[in-house]
N, CA, C and O atoms as a GROMACS GRO file, in nm:
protein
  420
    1UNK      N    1  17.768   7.164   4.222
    1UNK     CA    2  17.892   7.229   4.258
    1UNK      C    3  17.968   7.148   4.361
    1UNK      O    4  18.090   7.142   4.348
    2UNK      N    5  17.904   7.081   4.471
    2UNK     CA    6  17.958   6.989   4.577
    2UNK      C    7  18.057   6.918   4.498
    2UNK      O    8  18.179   6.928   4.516
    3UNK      N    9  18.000   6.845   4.410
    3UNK     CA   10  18.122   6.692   4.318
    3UNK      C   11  18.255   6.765   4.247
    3UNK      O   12  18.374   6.732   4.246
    4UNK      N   13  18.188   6.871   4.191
    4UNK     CA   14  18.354   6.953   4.118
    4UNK      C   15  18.439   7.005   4.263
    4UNK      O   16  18.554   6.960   4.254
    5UNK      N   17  18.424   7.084   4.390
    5UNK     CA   18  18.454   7.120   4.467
    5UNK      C   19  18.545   6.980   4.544
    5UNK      O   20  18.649   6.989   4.609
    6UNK      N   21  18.487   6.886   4.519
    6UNK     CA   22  18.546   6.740   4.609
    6UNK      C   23  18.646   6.677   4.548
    6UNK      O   24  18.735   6.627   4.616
    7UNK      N   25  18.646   6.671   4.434
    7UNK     CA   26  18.700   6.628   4.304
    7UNK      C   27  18.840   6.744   4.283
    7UNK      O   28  18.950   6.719   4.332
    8UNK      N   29  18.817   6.846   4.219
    8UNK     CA   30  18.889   6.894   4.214
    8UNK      C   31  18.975   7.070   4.292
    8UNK      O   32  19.082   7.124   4.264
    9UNK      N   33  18.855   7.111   4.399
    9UNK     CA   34  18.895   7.200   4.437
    9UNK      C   35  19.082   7.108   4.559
    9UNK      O   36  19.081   7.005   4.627
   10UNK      N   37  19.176   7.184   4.538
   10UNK     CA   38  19.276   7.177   4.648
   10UNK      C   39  19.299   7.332   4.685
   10UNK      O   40  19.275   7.439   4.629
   11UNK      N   41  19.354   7.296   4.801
   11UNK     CA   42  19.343   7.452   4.912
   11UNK      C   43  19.490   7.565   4.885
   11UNK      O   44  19.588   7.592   4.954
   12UNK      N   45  19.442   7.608   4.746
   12UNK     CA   46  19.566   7.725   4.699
   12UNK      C   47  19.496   7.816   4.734
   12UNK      O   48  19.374   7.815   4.721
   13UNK      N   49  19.582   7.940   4.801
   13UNK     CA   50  19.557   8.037   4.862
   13UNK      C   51  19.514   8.137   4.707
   13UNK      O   52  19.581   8.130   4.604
   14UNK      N   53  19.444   8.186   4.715
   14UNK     CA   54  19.389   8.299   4.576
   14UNK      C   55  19.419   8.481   4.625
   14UNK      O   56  19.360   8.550   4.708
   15UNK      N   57  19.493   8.503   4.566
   15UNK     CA   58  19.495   8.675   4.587
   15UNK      C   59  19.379   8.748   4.496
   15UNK      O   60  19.370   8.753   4.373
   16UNK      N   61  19.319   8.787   4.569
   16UNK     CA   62  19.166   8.868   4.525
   16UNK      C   63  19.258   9.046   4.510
   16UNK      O   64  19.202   9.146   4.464
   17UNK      N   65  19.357   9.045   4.547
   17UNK     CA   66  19.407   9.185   4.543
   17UNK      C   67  19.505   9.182   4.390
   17UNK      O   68  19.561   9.290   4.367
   18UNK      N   69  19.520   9.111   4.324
   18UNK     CA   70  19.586   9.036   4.175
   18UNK      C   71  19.506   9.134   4.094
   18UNK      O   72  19.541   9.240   4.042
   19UNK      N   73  19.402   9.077   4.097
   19UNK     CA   74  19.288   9.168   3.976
   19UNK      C   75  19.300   9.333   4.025
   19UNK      O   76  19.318   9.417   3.937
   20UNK      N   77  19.290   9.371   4.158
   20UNK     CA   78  19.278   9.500   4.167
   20UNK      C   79  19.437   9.561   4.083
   20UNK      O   80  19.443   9.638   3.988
   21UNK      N   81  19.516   9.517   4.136
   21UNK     CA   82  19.622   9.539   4.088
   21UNK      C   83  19.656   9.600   3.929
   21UNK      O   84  19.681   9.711   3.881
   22UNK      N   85  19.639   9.433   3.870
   22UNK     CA   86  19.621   9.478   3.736
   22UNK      C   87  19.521   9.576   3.665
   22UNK      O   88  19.528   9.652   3.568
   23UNK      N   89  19.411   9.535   3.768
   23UNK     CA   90  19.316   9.649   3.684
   23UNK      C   91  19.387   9.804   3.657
   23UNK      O   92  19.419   9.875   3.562
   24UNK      N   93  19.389   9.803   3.798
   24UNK     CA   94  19.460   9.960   3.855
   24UNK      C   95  19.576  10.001   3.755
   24UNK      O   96  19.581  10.117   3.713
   25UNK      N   97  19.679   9.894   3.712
   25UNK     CA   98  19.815   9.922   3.618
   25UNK      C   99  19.737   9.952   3.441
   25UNK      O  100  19.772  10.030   3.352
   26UNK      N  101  19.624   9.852   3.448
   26UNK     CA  102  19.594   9.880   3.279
   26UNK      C  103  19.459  10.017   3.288
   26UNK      O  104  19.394  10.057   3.191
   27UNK      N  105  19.453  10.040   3.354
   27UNK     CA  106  19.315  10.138   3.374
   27UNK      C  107  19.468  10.314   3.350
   27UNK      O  108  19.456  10.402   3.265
   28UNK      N  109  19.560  10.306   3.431
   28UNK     CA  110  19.652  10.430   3.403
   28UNK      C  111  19.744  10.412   3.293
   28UNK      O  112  19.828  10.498   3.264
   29UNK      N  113  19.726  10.267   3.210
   29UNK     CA  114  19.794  10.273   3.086
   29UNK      C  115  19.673  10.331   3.000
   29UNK      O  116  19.695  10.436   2.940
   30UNK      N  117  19.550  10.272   2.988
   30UNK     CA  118  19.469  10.299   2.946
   30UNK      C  119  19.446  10.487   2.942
   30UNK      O  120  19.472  10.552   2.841
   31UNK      N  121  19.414  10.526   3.022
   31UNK     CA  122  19.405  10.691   3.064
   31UNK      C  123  19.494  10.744   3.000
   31UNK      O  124  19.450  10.838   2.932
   32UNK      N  125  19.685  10.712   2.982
   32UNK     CA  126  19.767  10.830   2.972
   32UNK      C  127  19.771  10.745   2.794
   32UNK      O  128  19.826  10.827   2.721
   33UNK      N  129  19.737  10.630   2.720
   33UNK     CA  130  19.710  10.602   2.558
   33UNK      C  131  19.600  10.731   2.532
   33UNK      O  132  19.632  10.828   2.463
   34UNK      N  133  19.482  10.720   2.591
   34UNK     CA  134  19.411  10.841   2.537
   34UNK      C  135  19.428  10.945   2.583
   34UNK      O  136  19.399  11.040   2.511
   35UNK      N  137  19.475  10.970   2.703
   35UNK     CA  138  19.505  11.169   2.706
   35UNK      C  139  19.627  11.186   2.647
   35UNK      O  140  19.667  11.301   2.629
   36UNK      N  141  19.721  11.050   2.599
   36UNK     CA  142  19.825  11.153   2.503
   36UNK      C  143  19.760  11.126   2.316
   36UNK      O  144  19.808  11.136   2.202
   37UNK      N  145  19.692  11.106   2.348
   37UNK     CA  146  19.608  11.062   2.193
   37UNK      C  147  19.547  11.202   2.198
   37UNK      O  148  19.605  11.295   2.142
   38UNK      N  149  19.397  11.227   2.286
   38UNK     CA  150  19.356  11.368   2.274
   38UNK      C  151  19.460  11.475   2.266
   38UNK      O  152  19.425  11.558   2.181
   39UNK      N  153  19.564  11.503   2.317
   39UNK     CA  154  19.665  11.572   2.341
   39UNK      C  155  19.716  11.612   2.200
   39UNK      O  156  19.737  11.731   2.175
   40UNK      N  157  19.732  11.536   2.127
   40UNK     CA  158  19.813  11.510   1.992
   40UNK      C  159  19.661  11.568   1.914
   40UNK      O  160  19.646  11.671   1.848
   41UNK      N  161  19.600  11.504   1.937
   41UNK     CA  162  19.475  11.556   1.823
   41UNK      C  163  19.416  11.713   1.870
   41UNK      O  164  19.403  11.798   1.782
   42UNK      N  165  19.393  11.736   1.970
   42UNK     CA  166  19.408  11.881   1.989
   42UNK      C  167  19.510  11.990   1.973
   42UNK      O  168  19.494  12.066   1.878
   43UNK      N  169  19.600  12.005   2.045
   43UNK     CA  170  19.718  12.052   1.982
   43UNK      C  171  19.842  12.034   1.881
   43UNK      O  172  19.911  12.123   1.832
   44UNK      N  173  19.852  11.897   1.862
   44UNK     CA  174  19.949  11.905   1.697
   44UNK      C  175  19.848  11.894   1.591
   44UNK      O  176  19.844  11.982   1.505
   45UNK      N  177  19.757  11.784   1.589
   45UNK     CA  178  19.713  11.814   1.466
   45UNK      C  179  19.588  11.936   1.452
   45UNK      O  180  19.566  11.997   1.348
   46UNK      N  181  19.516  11.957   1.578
   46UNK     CA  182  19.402  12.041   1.582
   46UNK      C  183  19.250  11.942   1.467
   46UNK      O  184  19.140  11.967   1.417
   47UNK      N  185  19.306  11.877   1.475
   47UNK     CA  186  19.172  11.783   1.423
   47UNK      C  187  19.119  11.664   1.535
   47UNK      O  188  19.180  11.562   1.568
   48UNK      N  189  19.013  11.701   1.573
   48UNK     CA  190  18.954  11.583   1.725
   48UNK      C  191  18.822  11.530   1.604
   48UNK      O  192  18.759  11.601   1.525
   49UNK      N  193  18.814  11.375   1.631
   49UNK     CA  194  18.730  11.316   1.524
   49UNK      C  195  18.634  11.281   1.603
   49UNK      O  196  18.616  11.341   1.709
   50UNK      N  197  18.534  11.146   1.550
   50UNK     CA  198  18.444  11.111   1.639
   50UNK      C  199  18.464  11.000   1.720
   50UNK      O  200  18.404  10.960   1.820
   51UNK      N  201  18.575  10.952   1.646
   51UNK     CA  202  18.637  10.814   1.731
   51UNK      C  203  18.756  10.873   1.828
   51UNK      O  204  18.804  10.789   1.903
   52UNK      N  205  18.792  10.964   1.834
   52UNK     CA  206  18.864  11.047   1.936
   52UNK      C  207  18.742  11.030   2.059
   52UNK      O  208  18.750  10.938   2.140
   53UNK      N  209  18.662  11.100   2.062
   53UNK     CA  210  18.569  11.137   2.182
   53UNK      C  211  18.506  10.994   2.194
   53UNK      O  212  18.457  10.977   2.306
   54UNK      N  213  18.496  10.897   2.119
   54UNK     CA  214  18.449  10.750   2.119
   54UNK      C  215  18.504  10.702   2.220
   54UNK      O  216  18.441  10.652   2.312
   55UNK      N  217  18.655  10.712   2.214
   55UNK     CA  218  18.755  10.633   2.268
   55UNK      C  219  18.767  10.745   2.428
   55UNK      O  220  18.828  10.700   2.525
   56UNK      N  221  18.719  10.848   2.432
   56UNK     CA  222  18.696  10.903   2.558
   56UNK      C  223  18.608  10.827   2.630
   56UNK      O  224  18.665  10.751   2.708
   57UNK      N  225  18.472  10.820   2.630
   57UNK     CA  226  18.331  10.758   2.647
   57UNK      C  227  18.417  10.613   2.682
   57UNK      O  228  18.436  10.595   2.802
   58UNK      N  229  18.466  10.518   2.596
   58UNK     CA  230  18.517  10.444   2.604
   58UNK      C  231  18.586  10.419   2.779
   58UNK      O  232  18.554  10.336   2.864
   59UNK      N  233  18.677  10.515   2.783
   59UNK     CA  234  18.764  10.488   2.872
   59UNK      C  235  18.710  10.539   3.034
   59UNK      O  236  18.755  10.500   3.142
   60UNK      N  237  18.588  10.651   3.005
   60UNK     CA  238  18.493  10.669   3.128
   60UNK      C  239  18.408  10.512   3.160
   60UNK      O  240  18.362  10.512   3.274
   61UNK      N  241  18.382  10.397   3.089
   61UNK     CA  242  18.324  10.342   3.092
   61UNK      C  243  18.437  10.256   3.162
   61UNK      O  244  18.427  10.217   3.278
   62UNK      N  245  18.543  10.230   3.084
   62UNK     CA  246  18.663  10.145   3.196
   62UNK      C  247  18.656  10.176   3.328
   62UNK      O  248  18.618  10.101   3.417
   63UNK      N  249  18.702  10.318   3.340
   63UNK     CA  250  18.771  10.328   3.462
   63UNK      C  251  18.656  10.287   3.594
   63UNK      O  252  18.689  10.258   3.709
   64UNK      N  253  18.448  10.298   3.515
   64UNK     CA  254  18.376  10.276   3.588
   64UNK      C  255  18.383  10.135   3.612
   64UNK      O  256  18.340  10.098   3.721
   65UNK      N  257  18.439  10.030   3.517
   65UNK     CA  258  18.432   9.877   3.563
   65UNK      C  259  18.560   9.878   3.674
   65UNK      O  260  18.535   9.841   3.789
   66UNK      N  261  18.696   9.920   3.642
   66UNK     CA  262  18.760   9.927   3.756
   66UNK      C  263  18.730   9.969   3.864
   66UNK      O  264  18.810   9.902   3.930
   67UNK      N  265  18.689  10.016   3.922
   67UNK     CA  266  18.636  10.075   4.010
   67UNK      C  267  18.507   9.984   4.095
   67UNK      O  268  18.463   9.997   4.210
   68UNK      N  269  18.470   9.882   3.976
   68UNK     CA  270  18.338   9.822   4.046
   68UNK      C  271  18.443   9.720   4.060
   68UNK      O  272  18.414   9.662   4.165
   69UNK      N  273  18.548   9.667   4.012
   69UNK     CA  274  18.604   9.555   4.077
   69UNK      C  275  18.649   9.570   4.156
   69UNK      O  276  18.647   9.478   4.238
   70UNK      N  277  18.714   9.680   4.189
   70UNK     CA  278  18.802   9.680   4.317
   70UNK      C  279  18.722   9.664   4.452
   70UNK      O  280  18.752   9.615   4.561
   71UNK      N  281  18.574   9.745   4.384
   71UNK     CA  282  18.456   9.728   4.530
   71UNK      C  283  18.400   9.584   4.557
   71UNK      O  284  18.356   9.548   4.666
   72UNK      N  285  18.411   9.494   4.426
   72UNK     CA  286  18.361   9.339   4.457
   72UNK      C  287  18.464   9.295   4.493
   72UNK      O  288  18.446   9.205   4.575
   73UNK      N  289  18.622   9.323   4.461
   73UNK     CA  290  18.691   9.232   4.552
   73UNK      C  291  18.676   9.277   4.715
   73UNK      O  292  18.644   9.195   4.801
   74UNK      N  293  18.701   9.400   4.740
   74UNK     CA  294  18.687   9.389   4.869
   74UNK      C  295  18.541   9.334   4.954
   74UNK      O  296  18.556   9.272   5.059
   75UNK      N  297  18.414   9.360   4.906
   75UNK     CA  298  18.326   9.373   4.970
   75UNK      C  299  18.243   9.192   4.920
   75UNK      O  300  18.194   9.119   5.007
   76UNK      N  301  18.245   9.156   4.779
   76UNK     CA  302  18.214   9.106   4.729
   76UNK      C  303  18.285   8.952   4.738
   76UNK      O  304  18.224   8.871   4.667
   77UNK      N  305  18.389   8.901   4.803
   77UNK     CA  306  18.492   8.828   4.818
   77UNK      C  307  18.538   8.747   4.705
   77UNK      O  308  18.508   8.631   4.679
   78UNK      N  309  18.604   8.814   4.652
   78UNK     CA  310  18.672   8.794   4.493
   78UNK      C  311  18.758   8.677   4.527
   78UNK      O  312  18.778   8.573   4.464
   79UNK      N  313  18.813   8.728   4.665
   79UNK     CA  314  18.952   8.663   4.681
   79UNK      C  315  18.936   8.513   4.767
   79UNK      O  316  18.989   8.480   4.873
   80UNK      N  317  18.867   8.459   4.703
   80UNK     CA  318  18.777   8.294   4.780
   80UNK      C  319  18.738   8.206   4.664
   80UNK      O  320  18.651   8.223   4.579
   81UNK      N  321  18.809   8.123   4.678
   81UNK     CA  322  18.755   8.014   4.560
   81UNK      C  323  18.662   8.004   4.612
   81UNK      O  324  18.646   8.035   4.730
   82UNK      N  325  18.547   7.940   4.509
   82UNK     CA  326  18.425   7.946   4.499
   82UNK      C  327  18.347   7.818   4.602
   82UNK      O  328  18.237   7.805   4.656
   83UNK      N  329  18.442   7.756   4.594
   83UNK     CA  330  18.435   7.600   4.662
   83UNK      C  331  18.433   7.661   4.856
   83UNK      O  332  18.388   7.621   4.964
   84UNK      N  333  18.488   7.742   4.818
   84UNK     CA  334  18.542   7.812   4.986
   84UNK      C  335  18.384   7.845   5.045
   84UNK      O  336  18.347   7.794   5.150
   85UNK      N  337  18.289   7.943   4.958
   85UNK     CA  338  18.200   8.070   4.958
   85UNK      C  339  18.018   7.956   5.057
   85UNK      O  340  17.974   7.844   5.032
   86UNK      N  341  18.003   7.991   5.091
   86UNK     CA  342  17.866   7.970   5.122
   86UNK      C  343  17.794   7.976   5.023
   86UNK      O  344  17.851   8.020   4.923
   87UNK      N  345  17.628   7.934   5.004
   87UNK     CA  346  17.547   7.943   4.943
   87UNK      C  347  17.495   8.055   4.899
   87UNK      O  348  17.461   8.097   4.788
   88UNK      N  349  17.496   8.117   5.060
   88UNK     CA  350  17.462   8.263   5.073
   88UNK      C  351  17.539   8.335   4.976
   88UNK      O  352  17.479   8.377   4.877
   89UNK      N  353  17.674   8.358   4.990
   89UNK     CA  354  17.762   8.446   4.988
   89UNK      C  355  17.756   8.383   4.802
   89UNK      O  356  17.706   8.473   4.736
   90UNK      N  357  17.785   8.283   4.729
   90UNK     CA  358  17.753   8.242   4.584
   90UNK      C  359  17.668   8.327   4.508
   90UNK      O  360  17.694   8.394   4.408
   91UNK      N  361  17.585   8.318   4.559
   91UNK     CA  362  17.406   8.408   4.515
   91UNK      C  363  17.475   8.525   4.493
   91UNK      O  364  17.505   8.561   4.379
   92UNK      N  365  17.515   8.613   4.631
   92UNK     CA  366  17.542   8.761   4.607
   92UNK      C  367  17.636   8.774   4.516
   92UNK      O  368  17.635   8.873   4.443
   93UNK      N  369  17.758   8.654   4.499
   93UNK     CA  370  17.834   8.683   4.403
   93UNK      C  371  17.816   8.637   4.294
   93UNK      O  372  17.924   8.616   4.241
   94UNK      N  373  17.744   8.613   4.242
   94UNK     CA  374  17.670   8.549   4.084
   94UNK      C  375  17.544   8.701   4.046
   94UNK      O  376  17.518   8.754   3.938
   95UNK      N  377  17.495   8.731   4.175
   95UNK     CA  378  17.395   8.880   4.141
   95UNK      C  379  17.482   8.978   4.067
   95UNK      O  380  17.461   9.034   3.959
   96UNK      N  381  17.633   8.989   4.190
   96UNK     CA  382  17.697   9.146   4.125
   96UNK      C  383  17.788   9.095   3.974
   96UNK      O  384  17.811   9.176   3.884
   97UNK      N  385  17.838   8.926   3.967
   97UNK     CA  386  17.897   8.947   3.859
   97UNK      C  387  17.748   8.949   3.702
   97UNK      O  388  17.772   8.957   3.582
   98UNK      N  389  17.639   8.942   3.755
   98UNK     CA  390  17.517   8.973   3.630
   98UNK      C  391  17.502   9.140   3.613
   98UNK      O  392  17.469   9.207   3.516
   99UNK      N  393  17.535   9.172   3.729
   99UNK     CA  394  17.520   9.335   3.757
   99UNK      C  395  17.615   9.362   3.651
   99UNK      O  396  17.562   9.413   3.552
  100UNK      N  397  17.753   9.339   3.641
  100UNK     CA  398  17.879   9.360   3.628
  100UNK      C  399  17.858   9.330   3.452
  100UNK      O  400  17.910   9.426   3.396
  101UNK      N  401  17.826   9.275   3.394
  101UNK     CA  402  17.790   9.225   3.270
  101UNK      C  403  17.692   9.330   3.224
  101UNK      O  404  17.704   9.393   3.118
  102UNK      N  405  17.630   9.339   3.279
  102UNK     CA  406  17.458   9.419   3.239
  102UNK      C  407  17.506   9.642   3.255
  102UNK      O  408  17.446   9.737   3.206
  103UNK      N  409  17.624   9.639   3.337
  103UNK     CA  410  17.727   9.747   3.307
  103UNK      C  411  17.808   9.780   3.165
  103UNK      O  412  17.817   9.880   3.094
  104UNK      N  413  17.869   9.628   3.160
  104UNK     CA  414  17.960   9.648   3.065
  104UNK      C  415  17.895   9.674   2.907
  104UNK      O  416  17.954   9.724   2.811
  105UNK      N  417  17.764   9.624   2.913
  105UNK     CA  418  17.641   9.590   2.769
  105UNK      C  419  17.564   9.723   2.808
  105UNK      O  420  17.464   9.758   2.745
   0.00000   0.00000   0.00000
């Protein structure tokens, strides 16, 4: 990691608050696609399928990855090129993004 860091890291400032952001904007697009989807399938058509409640499950499972990003950017230092991070601090962030994978599977 030293030779790529020497080579090619240069010192651009990174917004770690970018991802929360977007997450946050597609996580309430996400929410109001399926509660006006359930909405429609409960009251206009009165037919709720299995990919209706799929796509519920689905979106409890989003809003739980949003939620874990917003806690690794703050706590986790999202917002640090990698070249920036200690050894120490690498490890913990290579643990939660395996955590973060082993969530999403």
């Amino acid at each position: 990691m030293g030779e790529y860091c020497d080579t090619q890291h240069t010192t651009i400032k990174t917004s770690g608050w970018t991802i929360v952001v977007v997450a946050a904007i597609l996580g309430i697009l996400s929410t109001a696609v399926v509660a006006t989807r359930m909405w429609l399938r409960i009251r206009v058509q009165r037919n709720v399928d299995s990919s209706d409640w799929i796509m519920v499950v689905a979106l409890i499972f989003t809003v739980a990855y949003i939620i874990e990003v917003c806690i690794a950017e703050k706590v986790q230092d999202f917002d640090h090129h990698i070249c920036d991070l200690s050894p120490q601090q690498v490890v913990i962030l290579m643990k939660a993004s395996i955590n973060t994978l082993k969530t999403i599977h």
